[in-house]
PLY file of the C-alpha trace (Angstrom):
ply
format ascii 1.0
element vertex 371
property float x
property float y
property float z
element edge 370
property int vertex1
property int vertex2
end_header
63.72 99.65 192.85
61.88 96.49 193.74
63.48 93.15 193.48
61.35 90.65 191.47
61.61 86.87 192.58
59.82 84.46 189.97
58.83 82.98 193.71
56.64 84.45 196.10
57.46 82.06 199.28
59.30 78.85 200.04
57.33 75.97 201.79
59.16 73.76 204.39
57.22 70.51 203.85
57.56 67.22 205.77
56.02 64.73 208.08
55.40 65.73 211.15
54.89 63.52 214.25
52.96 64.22 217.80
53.92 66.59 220.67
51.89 64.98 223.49
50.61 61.45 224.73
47.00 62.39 223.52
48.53 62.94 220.17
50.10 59.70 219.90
47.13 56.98 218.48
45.27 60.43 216.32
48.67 60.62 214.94
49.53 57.10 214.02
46.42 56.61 212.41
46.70 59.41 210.36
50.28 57.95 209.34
48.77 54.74 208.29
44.75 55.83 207.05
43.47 53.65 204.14
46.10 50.41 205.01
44.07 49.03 207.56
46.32 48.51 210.43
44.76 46.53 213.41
44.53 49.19 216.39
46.45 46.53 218.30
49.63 47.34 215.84
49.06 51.20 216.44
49.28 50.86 220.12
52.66 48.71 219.94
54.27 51.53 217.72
52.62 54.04 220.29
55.38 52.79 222.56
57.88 53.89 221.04
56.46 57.94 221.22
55.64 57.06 224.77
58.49 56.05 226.30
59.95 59.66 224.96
56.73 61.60 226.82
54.85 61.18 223.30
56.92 63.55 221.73
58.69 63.01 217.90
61.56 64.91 217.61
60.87 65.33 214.14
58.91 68.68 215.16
61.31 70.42 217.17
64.15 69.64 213.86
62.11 71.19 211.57
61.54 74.37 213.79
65.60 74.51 213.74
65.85 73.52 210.66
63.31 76.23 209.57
65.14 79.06 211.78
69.14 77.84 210.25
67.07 78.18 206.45
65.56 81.92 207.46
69.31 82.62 208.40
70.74 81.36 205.06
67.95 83.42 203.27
68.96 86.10 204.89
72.80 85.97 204.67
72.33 85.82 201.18
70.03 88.50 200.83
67.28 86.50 199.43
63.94 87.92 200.86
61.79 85.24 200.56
59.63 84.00 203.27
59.46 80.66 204.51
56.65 78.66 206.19
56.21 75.10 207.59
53.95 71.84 206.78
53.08 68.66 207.11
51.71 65.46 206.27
50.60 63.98 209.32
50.21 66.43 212.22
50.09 70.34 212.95
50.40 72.42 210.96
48.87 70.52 208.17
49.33 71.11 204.66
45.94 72.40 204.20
45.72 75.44 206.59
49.39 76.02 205.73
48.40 76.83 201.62
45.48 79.01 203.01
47.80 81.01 205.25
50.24 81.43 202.41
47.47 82.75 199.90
45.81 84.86 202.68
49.52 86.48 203.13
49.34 87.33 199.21
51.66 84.33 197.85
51.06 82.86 194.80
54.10 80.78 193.65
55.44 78.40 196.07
58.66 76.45 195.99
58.65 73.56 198.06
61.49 71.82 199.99
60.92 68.19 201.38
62.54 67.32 203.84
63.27 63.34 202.06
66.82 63.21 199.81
65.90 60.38 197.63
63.22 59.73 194.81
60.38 57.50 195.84
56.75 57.08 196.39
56.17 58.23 199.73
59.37 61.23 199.37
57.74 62.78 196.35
54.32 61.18 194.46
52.90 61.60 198.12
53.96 64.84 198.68
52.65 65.64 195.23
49.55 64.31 195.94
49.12 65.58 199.53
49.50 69.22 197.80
46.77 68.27 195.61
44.11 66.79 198.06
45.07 70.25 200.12
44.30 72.51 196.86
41.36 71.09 196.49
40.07 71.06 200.04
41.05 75.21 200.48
39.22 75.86 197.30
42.60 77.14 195.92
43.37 75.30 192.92
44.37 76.74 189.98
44.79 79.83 191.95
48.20 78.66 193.92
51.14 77.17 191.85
53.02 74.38 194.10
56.67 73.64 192.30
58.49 71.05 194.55
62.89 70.93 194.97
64.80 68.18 193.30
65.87 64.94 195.03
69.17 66.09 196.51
70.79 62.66 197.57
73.40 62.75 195.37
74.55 66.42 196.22
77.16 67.59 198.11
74.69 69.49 200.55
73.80 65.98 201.67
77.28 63.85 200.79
79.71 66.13 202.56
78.20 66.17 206.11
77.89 61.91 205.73
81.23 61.58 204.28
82.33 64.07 207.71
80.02 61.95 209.84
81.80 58.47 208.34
85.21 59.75 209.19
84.20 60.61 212.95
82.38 57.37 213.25
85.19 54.85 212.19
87.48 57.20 214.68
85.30 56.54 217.22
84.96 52.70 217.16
88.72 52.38 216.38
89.14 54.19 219.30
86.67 52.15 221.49
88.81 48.65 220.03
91.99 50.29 220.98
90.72 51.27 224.77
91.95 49.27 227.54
89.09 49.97 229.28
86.52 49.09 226.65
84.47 45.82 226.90
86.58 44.05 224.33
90.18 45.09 223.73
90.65 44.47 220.13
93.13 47.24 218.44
92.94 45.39 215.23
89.41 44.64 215.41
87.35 44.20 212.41
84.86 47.38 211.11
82.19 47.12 209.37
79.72 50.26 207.88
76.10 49.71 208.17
74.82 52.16 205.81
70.54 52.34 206.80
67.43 53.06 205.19
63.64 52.46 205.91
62.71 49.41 204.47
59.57 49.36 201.60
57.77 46.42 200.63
59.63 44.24 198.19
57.07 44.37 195.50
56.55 48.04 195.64
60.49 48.97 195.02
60.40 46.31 192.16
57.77 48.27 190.01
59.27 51.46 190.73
61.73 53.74 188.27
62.96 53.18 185.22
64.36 50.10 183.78
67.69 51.66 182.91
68.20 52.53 186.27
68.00 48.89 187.43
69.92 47.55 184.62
73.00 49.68 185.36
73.10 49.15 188.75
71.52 45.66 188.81
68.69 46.51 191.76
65.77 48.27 192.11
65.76 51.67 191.88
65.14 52.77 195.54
68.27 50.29 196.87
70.17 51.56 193.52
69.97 55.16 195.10
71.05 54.60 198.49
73.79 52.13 197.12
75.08 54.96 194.86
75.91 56.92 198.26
77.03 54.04 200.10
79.81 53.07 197.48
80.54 57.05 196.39
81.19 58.04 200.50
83.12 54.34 200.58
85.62 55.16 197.62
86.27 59.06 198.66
86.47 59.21 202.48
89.91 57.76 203.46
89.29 56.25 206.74
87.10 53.71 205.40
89.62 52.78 202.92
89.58 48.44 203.19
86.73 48.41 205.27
83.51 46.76 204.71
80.24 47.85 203.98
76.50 47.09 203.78
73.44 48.80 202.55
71.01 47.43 205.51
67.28 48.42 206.42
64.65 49.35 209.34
61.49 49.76 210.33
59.45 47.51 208.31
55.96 47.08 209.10
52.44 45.42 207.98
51.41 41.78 207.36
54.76 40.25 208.03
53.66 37.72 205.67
54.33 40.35 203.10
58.22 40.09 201.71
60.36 44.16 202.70
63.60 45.24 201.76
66.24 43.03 203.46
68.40 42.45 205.74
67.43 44.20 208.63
69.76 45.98 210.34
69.48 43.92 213.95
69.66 40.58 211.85
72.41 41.50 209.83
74.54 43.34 213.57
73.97 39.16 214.70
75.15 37.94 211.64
78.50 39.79 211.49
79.32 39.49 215.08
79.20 35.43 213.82
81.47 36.35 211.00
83.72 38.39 212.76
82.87 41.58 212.94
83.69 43.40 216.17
82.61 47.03 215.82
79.72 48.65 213.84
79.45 52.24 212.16
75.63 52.77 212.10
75.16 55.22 209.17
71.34 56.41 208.86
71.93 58.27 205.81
68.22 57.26 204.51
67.02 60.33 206.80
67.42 63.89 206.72
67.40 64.07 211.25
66.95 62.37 213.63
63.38 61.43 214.05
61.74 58.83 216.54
62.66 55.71 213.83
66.44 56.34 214.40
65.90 57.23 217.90
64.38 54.18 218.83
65.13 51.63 215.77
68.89 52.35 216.10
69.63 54.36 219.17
67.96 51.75 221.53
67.21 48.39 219.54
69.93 48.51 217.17
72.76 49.55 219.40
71.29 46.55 222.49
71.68 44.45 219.71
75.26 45.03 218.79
76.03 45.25 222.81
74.35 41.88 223.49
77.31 40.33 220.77
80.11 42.29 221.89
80.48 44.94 219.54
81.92 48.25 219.96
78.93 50.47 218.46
78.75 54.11 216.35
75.84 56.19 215.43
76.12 58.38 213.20
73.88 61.64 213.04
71.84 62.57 210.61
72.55 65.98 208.44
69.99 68.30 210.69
71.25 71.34 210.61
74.84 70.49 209.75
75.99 74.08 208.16
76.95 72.57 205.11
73.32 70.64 204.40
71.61 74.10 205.27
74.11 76.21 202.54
73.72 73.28 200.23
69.82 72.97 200.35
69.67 77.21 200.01
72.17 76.41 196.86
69.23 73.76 195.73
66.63 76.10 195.73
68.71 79.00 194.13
68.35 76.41 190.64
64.54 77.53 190.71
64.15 80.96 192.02
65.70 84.51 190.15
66.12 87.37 191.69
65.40 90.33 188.47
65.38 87.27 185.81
68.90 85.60 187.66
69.57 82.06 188.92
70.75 82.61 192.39
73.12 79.33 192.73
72.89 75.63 192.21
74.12 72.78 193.70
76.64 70.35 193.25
75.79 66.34 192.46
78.96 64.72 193.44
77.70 60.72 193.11
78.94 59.70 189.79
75.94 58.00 187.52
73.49 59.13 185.21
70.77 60.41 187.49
69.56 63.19 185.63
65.74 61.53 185.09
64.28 59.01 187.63
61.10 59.16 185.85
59.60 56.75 183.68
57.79 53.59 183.72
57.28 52.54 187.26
55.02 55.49 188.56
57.05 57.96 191.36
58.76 60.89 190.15
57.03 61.95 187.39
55.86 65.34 188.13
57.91 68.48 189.44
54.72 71.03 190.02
51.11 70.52 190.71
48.21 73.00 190.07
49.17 76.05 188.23
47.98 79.61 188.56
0 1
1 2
2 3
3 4
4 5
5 6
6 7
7 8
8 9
9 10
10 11
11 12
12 13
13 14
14 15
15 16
16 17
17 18
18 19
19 20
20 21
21 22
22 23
23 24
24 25
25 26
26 27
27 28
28 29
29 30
30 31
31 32
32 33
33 34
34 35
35 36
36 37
37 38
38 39
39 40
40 41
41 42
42 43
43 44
44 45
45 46
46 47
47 48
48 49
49 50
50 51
51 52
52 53
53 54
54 55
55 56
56 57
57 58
58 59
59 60
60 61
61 62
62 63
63 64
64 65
65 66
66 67
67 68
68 69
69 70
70 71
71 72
72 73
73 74
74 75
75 76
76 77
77 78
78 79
79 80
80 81
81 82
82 83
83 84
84 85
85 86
86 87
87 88
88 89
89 90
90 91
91 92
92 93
93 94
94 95
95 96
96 97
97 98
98 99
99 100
100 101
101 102
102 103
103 104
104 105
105 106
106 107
107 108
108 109
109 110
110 111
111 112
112 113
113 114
114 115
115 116
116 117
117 118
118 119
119 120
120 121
121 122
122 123
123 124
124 125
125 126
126 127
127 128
128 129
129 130
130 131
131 132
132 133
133 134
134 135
135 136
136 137
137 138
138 139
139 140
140 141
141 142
142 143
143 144
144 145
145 146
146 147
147 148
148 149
149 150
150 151
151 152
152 153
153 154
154 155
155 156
156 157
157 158
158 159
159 160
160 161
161 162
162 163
163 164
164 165
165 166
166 167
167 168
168 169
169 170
170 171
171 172
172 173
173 174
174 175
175 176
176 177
177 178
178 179
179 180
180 181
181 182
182 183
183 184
184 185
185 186
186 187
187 188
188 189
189 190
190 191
191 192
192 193
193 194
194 195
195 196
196 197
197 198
198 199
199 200
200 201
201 202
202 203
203 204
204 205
205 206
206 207
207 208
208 209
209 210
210 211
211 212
212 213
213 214
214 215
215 216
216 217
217 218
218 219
219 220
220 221
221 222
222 223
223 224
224 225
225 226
226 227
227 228
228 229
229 230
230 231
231 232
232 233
233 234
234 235
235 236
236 237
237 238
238 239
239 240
240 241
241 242
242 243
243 244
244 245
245 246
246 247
247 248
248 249
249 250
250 251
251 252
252 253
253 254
254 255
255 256
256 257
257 258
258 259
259 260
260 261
261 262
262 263
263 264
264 265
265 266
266 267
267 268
268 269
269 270
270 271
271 272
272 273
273 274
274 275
275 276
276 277
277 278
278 279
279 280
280 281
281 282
282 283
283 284
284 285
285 286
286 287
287 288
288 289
289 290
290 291
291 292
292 293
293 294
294 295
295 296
296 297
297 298
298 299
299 300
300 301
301 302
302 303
303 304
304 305
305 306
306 307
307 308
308 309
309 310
310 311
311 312
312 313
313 314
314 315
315 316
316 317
317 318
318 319
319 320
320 321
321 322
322 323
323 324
324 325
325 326
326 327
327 328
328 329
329 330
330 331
331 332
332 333
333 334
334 335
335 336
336 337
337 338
338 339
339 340
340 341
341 342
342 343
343 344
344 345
345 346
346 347
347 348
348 349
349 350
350 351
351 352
352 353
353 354
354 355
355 356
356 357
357 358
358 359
359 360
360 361
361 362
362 363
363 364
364 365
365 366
366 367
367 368
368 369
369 370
């Protein structure tokens, strides 16, 4: 007998970054089209890409990532394909929906790779599988149904609440060393929990109001927060210590007010208050693209060594076993195998985030053209 699957394929979708030097300014602009960044801006960013051969990472994860998901699939017996996209560089969205159709799929479930609600981690997305419909001619002949937000699960809570424990061992351990630049066994910890800033007024008109008024911040803070606090209370190493939702990579008119404080400010303001060893958590991000590579792994950690303080980074899930088994658990809430759910997750973060729609605009819509 043939297995039926109300799915026909799964689509790996994310952002995508360049693979060469030539790649690097094509790629930026595509990144930042319609916002009308001065060229002069693009080639201080390029930089970053080129001082790492003008390669992202970000590619490379998502192969793995792709090839530890085709494994899960397969462990579990679920024989669904699984293909690759992006926003912003090869393979594009566009030629990736045409390849699907021309291999006979119909129904697509879609996993992006953000874990929180917001503009760019889902109404973009949404929109990006629109704009591709239309430009393949395939709309209302391909159904796109996108994955839940899956911040709040265990799939992506258990490998940061593992990650937190290793990290305060580590800096406790650097305090304690003789050897270590400043011999402080008692020293003072603090958790730097990061996420990539947004523009003040745009997380202030986002989600609804309920949201804000039980957590008393805007919604996209109010998510990340959630995590913070939840890995905070449960992980007992960090029992007593202190912690801070903190932010990077803002860019634009730096006349126009981002989320705040920036991670390098606020790594100079503890080491005046006390602080003498950081635990950089970058639990906004799903691996460990060029942002954390060079935001945190060169300007955020020469920051904390120019004040004297023993310094952790944390990874990112990747392709931690228990993110890849959680995210196939994820996807078994949509797809049946002969009329069957095949699993579901587990959201661990206490609060009521069962709808992050409403007024405010992002996460209103699950699916996009139907067949």
């Amino acid at each position: 007998m043939t297995t039926a699957y109300n799915y026909d394929a799964i689509l790996l979708a994310s952002f995508g970054g360049p693979e060469g030097q030539v790649d690097v300014i094509p790629f930026l602009r595509n990144v930042t089209a319609g916002h009308g960044i001065p060229e002069e801006r693009l080639e201080e960013v390029a930089t970053h890409y080129r001082a790492h051969g003008g390669i992202s990472p970000i590619n490379q994860q998502n192969r793995d990532l792709l090839a530890e998901l085709e494994k899960e699939l397969a462990e579990r017996q679920i024989d669904l394909p699984i293909y690759w996209g992006n926003r912003n560089w090869d393979p594009y969205f566009p030629a990736t929906f045409q390849k699907m159709y021309e291999d006979g799929h119909r129904k697509i479930l879609v996993l992006v790779t953000s874990a929180y609600i917001g503009y760019s981690s889902n109404d973009q997305y949404l929109e990006d599988f629109d704009k591709a419909l239309a430009e393949t001619g395939l709309e209302g002949k391909l159904e796109v149904v996108k994955v839940r937000e899956f911040f709040h699960d265990k799939a992506f809570t258990a490998p940061n609440a593992e990650f937190l424990a290793a990290g305060i061992k580590d800096v406790r351990a650097q305090l304690e060393s003789a050897n270590g630049a400043s011999h402080k066994p008692n020293g003072r910890i603090k958790i730097h929990w990061v996420t990539h800033s947004i523009p003040t007024a745009t997380a202030e008109k986002q989600g609804p109001a309920r949201i804000k008024e039980l957590f008393g911040t805007d919604v996209y803070t109010a998510q990340h927060q959630a995590i913070a606090d939840h890995l905070m209370s449960t992980v007992p190493e960090a029992e007593g210590l202190d912690h801070q939702v903190v932010f990077q990579s803002r860019s634009g008119d730096p006349r126009t007010p981002w989320l705040e404080p920036d991670i390098n400010d606020q790594i100079e303001e503890d080491a005046e208050n006390g602080v003498d060893a950081v635990v950089v958590m970058p639990f906004g991000f799903v691996s460990d693209h060029m942002e954390v590579i060079w935001d945190l792994d060169t300007e955020a950690e020469e920051t904390a060594g120019e004040k004297g303080l023993a310094f952790h980074r944390a990874p990112t899930t990747g392709i931690h076993p228990g993110f890849i088994s959680g995210l196939v658990d994820i996807m078994g809430e949509y797809i049946t195998r002969d009329g069957q759910p095949l699993a579901s997750g587990e959201q661990t973060v206490p609060g009521d985030w069962s709808d992050l729609t409403g007024e405010g605009g992002w996460g209103t819509r699950v699916e996009t053209q139907q067949g």
